[in-house]
N, CA, C and O atoms as a Maestro MAE file, in Angstrom:
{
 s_m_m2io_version
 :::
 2.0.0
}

f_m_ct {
 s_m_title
 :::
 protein
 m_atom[348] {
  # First column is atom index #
  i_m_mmod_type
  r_m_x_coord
  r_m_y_coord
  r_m_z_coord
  i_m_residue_number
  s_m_chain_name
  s_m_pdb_residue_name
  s_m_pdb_atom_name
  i_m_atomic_number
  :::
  1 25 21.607 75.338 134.614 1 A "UNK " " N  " 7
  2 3 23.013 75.213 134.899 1 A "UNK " " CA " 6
  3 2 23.781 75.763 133.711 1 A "UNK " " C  " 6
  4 15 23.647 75.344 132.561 1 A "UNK " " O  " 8
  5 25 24.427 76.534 134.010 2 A "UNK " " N  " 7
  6 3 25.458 77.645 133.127 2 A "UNK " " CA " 6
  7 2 26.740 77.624 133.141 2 A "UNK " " C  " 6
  8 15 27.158 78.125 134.184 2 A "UNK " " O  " 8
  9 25 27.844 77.143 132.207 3 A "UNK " " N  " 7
  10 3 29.069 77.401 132.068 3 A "UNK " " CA " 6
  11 2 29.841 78.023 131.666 3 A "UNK " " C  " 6
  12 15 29.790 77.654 130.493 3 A "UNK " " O  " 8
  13 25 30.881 79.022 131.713 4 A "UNK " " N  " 7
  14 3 31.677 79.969 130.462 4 A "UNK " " CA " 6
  15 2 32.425 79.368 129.505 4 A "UNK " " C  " 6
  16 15 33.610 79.201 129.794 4 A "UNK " " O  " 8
  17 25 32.065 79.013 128.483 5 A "UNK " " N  " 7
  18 3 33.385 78.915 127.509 5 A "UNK " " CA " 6
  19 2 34.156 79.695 127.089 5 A "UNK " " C  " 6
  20 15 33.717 80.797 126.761 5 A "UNK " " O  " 8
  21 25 35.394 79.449 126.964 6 A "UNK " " N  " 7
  22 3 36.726 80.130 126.770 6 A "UNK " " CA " 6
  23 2 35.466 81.866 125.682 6 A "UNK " " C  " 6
  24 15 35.627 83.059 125.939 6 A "UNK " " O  " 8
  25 25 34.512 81.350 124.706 7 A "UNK " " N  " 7
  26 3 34.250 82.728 124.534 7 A "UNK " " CA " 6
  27 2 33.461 84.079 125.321 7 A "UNK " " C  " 6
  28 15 33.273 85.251 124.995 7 A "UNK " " O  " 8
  29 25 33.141 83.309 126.439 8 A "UNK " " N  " 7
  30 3 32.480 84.214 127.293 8 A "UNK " " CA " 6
  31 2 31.112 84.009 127.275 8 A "UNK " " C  " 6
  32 15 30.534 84.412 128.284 8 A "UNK " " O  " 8
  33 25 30.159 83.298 126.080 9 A "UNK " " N  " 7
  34 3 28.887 83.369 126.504 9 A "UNK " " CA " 6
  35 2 28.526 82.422 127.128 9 A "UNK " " C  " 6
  36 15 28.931 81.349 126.680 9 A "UNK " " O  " 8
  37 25 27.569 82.355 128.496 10 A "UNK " " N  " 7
  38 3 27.292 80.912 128.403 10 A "UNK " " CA " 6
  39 2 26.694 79.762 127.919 10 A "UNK " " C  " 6
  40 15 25.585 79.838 127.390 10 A "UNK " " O  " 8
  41 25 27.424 78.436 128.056 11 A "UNK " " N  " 7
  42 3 26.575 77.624 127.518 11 A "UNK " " CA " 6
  43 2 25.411 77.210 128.527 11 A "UNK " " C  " 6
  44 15 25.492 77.534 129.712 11 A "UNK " " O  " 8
  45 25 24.077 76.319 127.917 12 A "UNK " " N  " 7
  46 3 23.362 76.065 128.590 12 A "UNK " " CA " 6
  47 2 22.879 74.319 128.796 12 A "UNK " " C  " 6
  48 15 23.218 73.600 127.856 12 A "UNK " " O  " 8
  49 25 22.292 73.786 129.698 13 A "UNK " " N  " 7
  50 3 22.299 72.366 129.658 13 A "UNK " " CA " 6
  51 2 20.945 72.497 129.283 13 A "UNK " " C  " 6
  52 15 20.175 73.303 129.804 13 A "UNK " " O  " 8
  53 25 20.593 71.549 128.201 14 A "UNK " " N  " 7
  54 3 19.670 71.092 127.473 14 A "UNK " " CA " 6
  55 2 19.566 69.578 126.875 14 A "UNK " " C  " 6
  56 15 20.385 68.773 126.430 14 A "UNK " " O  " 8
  57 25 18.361 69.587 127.055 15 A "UNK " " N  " 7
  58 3 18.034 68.001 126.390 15 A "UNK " " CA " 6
  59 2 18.563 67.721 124.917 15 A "UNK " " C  " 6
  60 15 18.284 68.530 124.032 15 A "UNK " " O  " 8
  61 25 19.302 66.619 124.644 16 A "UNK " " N  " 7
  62 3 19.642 66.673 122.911 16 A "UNK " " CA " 6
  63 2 18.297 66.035 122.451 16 A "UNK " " C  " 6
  64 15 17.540 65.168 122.887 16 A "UNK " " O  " 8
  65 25 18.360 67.085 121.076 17 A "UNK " " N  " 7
  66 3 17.360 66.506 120.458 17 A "UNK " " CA " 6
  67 2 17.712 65.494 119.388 17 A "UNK " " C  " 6
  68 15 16.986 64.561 119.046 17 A "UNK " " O  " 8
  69 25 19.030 65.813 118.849 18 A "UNK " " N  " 7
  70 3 19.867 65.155 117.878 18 A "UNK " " CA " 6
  71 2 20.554 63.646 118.497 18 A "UNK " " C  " 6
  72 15 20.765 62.625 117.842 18 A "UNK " " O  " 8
  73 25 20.779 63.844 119.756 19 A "UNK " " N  " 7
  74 3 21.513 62.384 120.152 19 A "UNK " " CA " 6
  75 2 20.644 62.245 120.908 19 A "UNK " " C  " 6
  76 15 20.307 63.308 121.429 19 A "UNK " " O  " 8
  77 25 19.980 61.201 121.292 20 A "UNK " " N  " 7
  78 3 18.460 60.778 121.976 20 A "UNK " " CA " 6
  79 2 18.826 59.353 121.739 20 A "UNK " " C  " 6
  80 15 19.606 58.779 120.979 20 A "UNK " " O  " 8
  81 25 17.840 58.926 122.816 21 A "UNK " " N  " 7
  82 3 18.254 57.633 122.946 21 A "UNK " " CA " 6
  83 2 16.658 57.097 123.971 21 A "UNK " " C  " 6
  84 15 16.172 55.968 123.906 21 A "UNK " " O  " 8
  85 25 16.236 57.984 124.644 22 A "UNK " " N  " 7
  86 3 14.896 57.896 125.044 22 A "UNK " " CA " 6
  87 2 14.320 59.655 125.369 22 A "UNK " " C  " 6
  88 15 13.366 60.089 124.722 22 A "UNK " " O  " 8
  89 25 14.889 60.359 126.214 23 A "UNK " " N  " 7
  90 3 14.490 62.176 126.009 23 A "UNK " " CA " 6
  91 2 15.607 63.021 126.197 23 A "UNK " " C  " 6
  92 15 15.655 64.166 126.648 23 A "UNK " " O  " 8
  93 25 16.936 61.901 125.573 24 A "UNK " " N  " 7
  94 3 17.764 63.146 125.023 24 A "UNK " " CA " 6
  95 2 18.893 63.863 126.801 24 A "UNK " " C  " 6
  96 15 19.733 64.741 127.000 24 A "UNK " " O  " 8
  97 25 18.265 62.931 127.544 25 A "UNK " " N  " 7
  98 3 19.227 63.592 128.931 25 A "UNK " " CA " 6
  99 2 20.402 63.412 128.941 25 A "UNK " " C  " 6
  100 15 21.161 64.353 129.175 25 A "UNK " " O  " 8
  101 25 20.994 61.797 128.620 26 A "UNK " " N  " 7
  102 3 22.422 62.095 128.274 26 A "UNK " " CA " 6
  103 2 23.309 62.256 127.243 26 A "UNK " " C  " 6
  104 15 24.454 61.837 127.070 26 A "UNK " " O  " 8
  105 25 22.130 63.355 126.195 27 A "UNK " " N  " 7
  106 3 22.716 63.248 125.274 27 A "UNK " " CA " 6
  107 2 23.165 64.933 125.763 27 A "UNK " " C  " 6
  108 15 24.321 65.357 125.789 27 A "UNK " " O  " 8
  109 25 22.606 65.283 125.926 28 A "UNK " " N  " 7
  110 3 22.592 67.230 126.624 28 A "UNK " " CA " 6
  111 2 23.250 67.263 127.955 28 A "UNK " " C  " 6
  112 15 23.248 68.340 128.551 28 A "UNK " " O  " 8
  113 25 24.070 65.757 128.748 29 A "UNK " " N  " 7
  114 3 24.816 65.892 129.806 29 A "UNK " " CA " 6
  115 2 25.834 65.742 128.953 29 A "UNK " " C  " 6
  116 15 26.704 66.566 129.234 29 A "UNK " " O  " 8
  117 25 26.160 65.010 127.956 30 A "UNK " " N  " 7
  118 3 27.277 64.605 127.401 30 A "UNK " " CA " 6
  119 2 27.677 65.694 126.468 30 A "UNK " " C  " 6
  120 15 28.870 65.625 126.171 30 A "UNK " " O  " 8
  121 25 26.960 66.777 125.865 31 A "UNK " " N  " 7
  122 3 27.449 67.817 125.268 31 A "UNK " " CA " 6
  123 2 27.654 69.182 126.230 31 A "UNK " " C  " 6
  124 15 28.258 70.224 125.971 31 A "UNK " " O  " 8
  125 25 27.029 68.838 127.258 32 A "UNK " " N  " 7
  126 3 27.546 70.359 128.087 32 A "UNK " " CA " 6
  127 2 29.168 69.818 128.727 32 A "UNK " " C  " 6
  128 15 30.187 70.500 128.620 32 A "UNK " " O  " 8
  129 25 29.103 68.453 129.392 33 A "UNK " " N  " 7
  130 3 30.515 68.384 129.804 33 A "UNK " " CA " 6
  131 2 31.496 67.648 129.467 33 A "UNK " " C  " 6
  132 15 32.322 67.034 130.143 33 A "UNK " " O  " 8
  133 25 31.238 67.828 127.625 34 A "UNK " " N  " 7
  134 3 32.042 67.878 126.625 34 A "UNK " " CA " 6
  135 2 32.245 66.262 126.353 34 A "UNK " " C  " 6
  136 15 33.051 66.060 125.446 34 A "UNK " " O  " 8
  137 25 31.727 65.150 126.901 35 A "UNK " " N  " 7
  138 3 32.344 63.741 127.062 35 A "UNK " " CA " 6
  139 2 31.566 63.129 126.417 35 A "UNK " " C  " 6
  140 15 30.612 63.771 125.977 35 A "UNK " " O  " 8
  141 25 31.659 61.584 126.084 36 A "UNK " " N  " 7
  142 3 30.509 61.027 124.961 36 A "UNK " " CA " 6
  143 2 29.545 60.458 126.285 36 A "UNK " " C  " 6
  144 15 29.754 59.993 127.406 36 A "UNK " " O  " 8
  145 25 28.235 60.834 125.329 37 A "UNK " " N  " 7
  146 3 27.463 60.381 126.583 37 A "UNK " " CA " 6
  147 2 26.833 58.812 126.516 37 A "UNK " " C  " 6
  148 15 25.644 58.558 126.708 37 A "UNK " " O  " 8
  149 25 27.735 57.950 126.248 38 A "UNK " " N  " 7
  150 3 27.476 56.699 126.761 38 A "UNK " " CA " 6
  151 2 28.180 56.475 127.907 38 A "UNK " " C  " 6
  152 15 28.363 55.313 128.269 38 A "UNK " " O  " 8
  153 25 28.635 57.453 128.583 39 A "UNK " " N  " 7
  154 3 29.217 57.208 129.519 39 A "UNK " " CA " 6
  155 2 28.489 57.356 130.780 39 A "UNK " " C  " 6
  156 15 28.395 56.624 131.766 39 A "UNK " " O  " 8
  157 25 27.937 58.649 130.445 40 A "UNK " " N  " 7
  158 3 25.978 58.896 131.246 40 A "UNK " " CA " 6
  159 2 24.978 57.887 131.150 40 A "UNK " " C  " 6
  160 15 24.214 57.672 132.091 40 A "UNK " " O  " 8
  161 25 24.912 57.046 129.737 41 A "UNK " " N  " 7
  162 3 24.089 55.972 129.855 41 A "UNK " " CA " 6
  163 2 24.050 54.828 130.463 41 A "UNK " " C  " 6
  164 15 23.194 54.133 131.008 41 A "UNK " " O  " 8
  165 25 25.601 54.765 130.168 42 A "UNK " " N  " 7
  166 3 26.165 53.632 131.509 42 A "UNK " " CA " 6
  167 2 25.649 53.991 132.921 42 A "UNK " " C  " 6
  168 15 24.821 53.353 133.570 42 A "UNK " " O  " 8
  169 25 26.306 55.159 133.290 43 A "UNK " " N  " 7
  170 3 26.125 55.336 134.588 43 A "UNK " " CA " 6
  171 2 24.795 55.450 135.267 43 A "UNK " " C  " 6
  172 15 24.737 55.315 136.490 43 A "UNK " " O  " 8
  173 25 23.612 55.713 134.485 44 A "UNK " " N  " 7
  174 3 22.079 55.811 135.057 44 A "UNK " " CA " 6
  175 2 21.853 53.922 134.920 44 A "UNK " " C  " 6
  176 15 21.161 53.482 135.838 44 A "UNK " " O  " 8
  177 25 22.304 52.958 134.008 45 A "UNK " " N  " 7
  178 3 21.869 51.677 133.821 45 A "UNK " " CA " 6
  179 2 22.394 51.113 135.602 45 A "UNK " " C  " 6
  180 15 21.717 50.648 136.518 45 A "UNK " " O  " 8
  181 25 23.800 51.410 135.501 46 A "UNK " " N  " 7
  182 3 24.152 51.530 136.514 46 A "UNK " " CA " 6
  183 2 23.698 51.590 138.125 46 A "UNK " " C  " 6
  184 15 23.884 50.839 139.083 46 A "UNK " " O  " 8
  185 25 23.096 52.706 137.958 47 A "UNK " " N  " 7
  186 3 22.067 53.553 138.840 47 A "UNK " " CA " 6
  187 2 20.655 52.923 139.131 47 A "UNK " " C  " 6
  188 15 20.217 52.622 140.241 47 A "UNK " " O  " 8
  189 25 20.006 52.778 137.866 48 A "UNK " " N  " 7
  190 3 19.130 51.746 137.750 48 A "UNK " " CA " 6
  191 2 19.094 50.575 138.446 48 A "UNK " " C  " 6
  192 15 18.212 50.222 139.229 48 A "UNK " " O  " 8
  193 25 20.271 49.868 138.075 49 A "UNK " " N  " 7
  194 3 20.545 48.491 139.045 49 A "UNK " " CA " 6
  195 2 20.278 48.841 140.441 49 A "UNK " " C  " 6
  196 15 19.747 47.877 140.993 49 A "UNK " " O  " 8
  197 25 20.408 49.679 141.110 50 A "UNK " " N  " 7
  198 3 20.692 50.263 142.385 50 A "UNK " " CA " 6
  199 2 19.379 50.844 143.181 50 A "UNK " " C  " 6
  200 15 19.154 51.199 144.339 50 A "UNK " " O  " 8
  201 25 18.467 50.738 141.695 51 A "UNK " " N  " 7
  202 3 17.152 51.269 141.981 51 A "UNK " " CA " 6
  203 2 17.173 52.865 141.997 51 A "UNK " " C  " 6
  204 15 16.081 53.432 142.006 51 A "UNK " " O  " 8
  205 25 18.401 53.667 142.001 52 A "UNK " " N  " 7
  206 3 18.563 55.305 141.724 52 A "UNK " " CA " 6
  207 2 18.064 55.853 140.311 52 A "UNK " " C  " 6
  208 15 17.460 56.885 140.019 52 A "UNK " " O  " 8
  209 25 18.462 54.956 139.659 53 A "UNK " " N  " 7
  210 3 18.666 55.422 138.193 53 A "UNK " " CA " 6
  211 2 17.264 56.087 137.408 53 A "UNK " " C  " 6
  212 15 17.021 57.087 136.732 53 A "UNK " " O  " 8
  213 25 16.785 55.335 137.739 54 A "UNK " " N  " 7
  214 3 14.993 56.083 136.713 54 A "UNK " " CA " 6
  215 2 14.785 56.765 137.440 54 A "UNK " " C  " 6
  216 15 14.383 57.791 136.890 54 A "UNK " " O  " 8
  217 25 14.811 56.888 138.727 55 A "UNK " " N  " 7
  218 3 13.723 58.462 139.254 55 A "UNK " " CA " 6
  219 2 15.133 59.712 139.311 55 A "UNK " " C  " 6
  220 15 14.912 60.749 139.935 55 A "UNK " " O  " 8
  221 25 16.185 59.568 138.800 56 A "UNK " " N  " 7
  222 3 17.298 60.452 138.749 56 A "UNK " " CA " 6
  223 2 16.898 60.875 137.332 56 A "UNK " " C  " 6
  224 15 16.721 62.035 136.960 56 A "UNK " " O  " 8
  225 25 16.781 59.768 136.599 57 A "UNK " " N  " 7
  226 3 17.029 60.627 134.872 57 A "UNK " " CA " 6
  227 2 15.318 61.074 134.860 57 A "UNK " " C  " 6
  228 15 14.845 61.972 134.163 57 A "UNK " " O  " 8
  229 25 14.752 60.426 135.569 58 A "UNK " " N  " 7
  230 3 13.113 60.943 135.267 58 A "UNK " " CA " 6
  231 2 13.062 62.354 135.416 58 A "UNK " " C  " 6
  232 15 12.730 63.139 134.528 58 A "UNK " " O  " 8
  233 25 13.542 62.766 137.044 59 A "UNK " " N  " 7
  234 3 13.833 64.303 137.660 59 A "UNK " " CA " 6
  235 2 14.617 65.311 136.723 59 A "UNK " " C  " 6
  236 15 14.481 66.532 136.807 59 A "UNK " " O  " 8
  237 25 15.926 64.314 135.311 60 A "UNK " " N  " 7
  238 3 16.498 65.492 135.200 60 A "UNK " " CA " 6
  239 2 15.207 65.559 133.700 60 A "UNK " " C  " 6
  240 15 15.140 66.695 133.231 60 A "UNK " " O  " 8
  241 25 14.572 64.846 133.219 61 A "UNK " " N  " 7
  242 3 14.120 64.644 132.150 61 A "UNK " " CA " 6
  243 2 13.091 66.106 132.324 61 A "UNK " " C  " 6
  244 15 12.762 66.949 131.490 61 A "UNK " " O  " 8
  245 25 12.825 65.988 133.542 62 A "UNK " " N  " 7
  246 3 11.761 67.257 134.266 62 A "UNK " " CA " 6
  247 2 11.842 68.227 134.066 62 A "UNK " " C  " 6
  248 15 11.039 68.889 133.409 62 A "UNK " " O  " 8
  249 25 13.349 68.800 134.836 63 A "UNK " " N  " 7
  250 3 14.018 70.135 134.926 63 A "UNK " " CA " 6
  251 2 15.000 70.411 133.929 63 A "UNK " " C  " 6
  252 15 15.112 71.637 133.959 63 A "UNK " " O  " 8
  253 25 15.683 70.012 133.165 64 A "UNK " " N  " 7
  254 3 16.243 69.859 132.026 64 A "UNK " " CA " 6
  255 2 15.272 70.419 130.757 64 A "UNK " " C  " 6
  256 15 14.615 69.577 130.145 64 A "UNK " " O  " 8
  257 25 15.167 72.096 130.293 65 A "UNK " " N  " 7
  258 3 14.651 71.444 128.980 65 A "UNK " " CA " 6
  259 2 15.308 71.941 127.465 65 A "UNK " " C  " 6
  260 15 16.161 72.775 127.162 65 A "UNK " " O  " 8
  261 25 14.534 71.075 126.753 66 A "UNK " " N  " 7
  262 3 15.118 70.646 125.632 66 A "UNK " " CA " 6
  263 2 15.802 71.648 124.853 66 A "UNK " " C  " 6
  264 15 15.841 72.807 125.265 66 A "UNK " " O  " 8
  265 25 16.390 71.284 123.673 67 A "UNK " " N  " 7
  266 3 17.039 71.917 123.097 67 A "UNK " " CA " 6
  267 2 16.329 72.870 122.689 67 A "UNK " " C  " 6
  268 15 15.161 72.776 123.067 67 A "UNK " " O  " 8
  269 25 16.580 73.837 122.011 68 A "UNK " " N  " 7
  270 3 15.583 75.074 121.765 68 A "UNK " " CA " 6
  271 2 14.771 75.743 122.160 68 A "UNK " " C  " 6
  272 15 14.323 76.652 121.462 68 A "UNK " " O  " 8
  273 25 14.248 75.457 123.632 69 A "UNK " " N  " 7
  274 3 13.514 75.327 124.632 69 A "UNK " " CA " 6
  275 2 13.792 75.962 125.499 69 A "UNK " " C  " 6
  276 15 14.850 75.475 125.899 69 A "UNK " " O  " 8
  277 25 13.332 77.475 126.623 70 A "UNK " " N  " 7
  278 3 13.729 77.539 127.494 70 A "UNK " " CA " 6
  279 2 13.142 77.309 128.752 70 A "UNK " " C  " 6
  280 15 13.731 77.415 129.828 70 A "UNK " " O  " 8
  281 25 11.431 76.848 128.517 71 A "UNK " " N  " 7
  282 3 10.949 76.146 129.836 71 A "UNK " " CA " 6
  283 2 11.262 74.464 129.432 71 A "UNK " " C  " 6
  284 15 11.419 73.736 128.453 71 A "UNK " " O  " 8
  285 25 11.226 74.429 131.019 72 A "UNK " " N  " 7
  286 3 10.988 72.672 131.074 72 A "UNK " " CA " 6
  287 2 9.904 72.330 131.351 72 A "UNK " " C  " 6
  288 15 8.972 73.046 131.718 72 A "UNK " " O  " 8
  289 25 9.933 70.622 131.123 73 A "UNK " " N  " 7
  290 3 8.350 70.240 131.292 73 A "UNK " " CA " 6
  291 2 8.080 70.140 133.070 73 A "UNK " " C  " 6
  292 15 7.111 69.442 133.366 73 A "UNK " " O  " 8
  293 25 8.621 70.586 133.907 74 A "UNK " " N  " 7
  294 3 8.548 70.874 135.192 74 A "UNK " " CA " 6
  295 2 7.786 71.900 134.963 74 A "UNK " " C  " 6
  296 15 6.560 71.954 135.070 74 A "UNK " " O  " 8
  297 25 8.594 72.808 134.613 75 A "UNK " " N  " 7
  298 3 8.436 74.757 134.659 75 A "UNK " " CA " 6
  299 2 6.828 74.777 134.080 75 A "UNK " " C  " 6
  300 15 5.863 75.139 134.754 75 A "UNK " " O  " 8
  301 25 6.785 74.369 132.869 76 A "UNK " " N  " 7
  302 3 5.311 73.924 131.821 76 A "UNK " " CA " 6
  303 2 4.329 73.517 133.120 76 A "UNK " " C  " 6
  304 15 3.359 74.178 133.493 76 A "UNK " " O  " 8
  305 25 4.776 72.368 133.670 77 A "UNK " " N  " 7
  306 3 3.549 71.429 134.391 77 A "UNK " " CA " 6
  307 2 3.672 72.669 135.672 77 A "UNK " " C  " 6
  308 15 2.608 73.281 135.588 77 A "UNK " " O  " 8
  309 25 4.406 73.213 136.665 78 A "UNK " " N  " 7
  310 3 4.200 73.871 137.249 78 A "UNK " " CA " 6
  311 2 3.318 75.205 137.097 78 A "UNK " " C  " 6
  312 15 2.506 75.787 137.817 78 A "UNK " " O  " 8
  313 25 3.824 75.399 135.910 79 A "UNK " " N  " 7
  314 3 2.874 76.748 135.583 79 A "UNK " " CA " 6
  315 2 1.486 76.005 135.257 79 A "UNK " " C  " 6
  316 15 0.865 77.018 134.939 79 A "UNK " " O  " 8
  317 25 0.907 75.359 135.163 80 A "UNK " " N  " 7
  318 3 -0.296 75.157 134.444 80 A "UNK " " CA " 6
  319 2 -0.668 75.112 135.764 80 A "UNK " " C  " 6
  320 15 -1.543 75.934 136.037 80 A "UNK " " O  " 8
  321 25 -0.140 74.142 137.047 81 A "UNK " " N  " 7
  322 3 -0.468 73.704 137.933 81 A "UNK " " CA " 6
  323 2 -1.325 75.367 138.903 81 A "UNK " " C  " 6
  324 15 -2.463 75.528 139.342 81 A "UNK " " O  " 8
  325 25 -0.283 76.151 138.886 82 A "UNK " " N  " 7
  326 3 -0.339 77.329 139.283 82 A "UNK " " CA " 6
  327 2 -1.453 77.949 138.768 82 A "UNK " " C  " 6
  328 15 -2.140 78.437 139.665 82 A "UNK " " O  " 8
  329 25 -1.895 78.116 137.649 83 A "UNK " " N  " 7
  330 3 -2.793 79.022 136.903 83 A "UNK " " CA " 6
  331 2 -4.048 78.018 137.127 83 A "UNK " " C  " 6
  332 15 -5.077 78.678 137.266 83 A "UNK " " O  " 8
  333 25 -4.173 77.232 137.170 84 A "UNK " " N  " 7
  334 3 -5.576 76.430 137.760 84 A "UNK " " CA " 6
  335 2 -5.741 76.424 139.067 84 A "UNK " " C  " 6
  336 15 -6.883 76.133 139.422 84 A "UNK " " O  " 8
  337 25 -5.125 76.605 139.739 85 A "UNK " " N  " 7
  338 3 -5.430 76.794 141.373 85 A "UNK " " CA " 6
  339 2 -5.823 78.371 141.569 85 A "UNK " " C  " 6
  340 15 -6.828 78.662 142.219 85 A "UNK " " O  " 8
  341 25 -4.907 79.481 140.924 86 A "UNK " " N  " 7
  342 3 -5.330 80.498 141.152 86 A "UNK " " CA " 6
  343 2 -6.853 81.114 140.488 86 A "UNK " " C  " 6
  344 15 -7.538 81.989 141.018 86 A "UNK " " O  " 8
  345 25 -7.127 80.471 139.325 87 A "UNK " " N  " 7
  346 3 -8.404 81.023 138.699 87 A "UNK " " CA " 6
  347 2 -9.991 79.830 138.874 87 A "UNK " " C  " 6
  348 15 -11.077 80.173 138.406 87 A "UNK " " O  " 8
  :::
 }
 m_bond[347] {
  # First column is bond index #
  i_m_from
  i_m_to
  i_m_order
  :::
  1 1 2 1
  2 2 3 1
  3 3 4 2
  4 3 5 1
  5 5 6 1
  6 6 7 1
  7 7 8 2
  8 7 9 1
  9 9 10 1
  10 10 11 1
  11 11 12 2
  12 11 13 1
  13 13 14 1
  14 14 15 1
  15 15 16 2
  16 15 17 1
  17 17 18 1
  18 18 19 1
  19 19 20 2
  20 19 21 1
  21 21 22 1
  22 22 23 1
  23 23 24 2
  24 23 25 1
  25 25 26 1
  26 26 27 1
  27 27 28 2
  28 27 29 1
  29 29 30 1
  30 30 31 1
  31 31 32 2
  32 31 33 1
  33 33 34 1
  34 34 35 1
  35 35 36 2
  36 35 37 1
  37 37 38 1
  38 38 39 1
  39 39 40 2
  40 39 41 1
  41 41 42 1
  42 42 43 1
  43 43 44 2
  44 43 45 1
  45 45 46 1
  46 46 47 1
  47 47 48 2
  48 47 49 1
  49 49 50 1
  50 50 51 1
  51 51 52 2
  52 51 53 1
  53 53 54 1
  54 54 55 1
  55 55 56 2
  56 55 57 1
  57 57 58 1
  58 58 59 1
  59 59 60 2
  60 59 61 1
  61 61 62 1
  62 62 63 1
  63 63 64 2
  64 63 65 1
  65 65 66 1
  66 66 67 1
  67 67 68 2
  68 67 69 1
  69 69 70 1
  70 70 71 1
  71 71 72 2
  72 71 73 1
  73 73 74 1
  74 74 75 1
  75 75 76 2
  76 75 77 1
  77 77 78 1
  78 78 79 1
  79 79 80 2
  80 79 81 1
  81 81 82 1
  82 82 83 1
  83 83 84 2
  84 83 85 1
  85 85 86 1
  86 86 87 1
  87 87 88 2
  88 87 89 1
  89 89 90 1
  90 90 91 1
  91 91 92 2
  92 91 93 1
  93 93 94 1
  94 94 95 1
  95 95 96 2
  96 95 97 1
  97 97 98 1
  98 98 99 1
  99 99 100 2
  100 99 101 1
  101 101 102 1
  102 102 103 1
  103 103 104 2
  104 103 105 1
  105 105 106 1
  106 106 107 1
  107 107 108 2
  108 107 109 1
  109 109 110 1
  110 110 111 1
  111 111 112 2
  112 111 113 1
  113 113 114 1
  114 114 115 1
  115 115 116 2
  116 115 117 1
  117 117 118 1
  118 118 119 1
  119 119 120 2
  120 119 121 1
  121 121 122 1
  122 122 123 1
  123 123 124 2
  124 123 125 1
  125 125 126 1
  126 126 127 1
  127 127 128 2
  128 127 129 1
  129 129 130 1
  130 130 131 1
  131 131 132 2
  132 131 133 1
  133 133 134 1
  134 134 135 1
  135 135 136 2
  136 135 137 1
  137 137 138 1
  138 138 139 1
  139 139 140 2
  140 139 141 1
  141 141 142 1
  142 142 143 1
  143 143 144 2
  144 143 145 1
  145 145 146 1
  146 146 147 1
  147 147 148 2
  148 147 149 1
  149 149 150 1
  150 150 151 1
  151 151 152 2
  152 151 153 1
  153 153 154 1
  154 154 155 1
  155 155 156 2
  156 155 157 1
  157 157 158 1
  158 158 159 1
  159 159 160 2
  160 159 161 1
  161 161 162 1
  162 162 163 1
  163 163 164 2
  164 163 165 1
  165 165 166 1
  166 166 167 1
  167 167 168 2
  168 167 169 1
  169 169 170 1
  170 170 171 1
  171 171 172 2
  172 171 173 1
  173 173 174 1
  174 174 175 1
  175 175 176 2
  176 175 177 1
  177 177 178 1
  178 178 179 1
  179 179 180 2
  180 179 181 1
  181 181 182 1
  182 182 183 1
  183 183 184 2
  184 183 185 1
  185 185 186 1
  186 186 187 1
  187 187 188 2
  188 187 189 1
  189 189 190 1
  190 190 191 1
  191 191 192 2
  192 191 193 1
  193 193 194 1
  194 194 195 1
  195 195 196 2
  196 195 197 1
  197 197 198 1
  198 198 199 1
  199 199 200 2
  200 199 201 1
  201 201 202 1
  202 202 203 1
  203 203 204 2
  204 203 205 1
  205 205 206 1
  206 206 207 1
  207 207 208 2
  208 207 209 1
  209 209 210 1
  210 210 211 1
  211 211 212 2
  212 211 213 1
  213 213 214 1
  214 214 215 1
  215 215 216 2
  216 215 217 1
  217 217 218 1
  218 218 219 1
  219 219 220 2
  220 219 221 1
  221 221 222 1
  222 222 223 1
  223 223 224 2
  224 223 225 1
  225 225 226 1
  226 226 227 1
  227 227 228 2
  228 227 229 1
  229 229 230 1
  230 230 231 1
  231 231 232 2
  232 231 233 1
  233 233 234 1
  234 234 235 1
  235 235 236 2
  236 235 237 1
  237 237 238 1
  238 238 239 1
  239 239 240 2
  240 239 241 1
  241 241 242 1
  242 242 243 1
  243 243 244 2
  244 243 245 1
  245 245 246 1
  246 246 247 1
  247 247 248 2
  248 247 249 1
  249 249 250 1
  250 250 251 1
  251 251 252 2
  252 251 253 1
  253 253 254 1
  254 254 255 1
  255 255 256 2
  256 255 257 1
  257 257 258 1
  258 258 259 1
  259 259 260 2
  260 259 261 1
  261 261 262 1
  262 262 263 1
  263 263 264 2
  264 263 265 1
  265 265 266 1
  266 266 267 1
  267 267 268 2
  268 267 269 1
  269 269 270 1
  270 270 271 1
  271 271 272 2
  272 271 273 1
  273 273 274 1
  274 274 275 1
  275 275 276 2
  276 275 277 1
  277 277 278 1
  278 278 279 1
  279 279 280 2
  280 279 281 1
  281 281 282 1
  282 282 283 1
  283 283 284 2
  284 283 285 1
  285 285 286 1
  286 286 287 1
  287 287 288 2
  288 287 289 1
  289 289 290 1
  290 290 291 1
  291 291 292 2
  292 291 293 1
  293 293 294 1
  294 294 295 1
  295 295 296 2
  296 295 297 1
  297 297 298 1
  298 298 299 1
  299 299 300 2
  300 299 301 1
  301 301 302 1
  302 302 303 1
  303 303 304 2
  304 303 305 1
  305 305 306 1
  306 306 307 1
  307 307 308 2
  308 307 309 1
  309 309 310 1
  310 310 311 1
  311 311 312 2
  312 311 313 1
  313 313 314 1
  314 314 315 1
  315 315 316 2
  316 315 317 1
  317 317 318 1
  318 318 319 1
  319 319 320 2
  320 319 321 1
  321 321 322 1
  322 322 323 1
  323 323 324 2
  324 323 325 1
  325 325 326 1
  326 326 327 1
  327 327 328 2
  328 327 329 1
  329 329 330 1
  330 330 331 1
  331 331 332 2
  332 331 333 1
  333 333 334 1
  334 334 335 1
  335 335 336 2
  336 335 337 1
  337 337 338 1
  338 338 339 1
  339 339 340 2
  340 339 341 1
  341 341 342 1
  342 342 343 1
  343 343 344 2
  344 343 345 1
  345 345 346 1
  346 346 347 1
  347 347 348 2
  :::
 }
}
């Protein structure tokens, strides 16, 4: 997921590695859409209560990756998945 900032390049959503709190998901929701992300933490505890919440942040923990990073551990586990079935 890709946004323009006013300079034209885009930014990208990534896991924080710097604000973490368990793998960094709302710390890399809270810096792409600019807001503090206890507000994301709330809202998955939230979610949680509801029984949504862990398999939502689990999924983005997946496809989300980290800072510096341009596969995720989806993309990672998919590809491995792939290259052992084919050989």
């Amino acid at each position: 997921m890709e946004a323009l900032p006013s300079g034209g390049s885009p930014r990208k959503l990534t896991r924080s590695q710097s604000n973490q709190w368990i793998a960094g998901v709302c710390g890399g929701l809270g810096a792409f859409f600019k807001v503090d992300p206890v507000l994301f933490r709330i809202l998955f505890v939230v979610l949680a209560v509801t029984g949504a919440g862990l398999p939502i942040y689990i999924f983005a923990w997946l496809i989300i990756p980290a800072e510096g990073r341009s596969e995720s551990i989806g993309d990672t586990l998919m590809r491995k998945f792939r290259e052992g079935r084919t050989t």
